[in-house]
C-alpha positions as CSV (number, residue, x, y, z in Angstrom):
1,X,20.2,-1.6,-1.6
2,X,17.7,-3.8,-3.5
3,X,14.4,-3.7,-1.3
4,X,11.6,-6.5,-1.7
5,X,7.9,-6.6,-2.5
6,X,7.4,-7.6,1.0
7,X,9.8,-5.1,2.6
8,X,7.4,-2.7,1.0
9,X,4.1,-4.0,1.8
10,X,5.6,-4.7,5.1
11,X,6.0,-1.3,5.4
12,X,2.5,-0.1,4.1
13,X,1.1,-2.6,6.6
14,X,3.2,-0.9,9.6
15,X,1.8,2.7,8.5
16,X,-2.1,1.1,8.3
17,X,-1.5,-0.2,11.8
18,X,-0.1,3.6,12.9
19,X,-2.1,6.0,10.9
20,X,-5.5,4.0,10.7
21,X,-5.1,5.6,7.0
22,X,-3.1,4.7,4.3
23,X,-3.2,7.7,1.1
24,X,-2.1,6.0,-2.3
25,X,-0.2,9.4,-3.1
26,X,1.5,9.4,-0.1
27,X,2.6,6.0,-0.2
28,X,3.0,5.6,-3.4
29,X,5.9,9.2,-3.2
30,X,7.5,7.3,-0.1
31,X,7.6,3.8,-2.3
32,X,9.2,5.3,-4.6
33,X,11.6,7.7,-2.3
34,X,12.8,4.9,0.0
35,X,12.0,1.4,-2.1
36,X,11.9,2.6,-5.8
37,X,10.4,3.3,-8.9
38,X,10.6,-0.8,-9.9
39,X,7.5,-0.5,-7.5
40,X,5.5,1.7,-9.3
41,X,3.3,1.8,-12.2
42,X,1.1,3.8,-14.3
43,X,-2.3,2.6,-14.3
44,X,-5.0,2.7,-17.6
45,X,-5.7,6.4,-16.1
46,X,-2.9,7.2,-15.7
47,X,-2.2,7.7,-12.6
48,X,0.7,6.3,-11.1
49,X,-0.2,3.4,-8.6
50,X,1.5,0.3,-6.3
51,X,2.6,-2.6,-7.8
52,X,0.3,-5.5,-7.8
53,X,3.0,-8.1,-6.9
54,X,3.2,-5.7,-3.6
55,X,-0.8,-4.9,-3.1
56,X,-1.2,-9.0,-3.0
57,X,1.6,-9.1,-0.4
58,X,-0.2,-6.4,1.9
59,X,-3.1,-7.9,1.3
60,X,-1.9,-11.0,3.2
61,X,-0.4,-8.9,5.4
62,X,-3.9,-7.2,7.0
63,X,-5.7,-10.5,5.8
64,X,-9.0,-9.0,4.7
65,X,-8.7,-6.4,7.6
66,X,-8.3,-3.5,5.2
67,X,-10.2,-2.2,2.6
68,X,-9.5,0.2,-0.4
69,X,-11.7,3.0,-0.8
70,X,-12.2,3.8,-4.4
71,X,-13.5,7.4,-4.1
72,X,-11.2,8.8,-2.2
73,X,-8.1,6.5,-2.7
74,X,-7.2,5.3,0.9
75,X,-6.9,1.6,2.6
76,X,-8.5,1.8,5.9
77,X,-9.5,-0.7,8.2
78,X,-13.1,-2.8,8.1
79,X,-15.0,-3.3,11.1
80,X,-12.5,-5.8,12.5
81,X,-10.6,-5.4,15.0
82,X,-7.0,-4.8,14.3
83,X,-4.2,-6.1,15.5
C-alpha cells in the first residue's frame, strides 16, 4: 500500500495527542515499519530523521501547538491547550 505524507503526519499527530510525547527514534522506527523508508532521511549528522514534506504537514496538523525539543529530540506540547 502506498501511504501519504499526511497519513503519516496524521499519524504522528494522533500519538502527540495520546502520549503528550512524541520521541524522533521512536517515530521515526514506526515511520519506517508501517509507512516506509521513502519517509526517511539522513540528516547533515547523520542521523536518520522525518521527512520535511511530512514535519510541514504535522506542523499544520498541531498548528503551532507543539514544539520540538532540540536537546533531547521530542515534540511536546506548548502551553496551549490541546485539543
Amino acid at each position: 500500500m502506498n501511504h501519504t505524507t499526511v497519513e503519516v503526519a496524521e499519524w504522528m499527530f494522533s500519538e502527540l495527542k495520546n502520549a503528550g510525547v512524541l520521541y524522533q527514534t521512536a517515530a521515526v522506527n514506526h515511520i519506517k515499519e508501517q509507512f516506509g523508508e521513502q519517509f526517511i532521511y539522513v540528516n547533515d549528522n547523520g542521523h536518520e530523521s522525518i521527512d520535511k514534506e511530512v514535519k510541514k504537514a504535522f506542523k499544520r496538523l498541531h498548528g503551532g501547538k507543539a514544539a520540538w525539543d532540540r536537546d533531547a529530540f521530542y515534540w511536546g506540547w506548548t502551553s496551549a491547550i490541546k485539543d
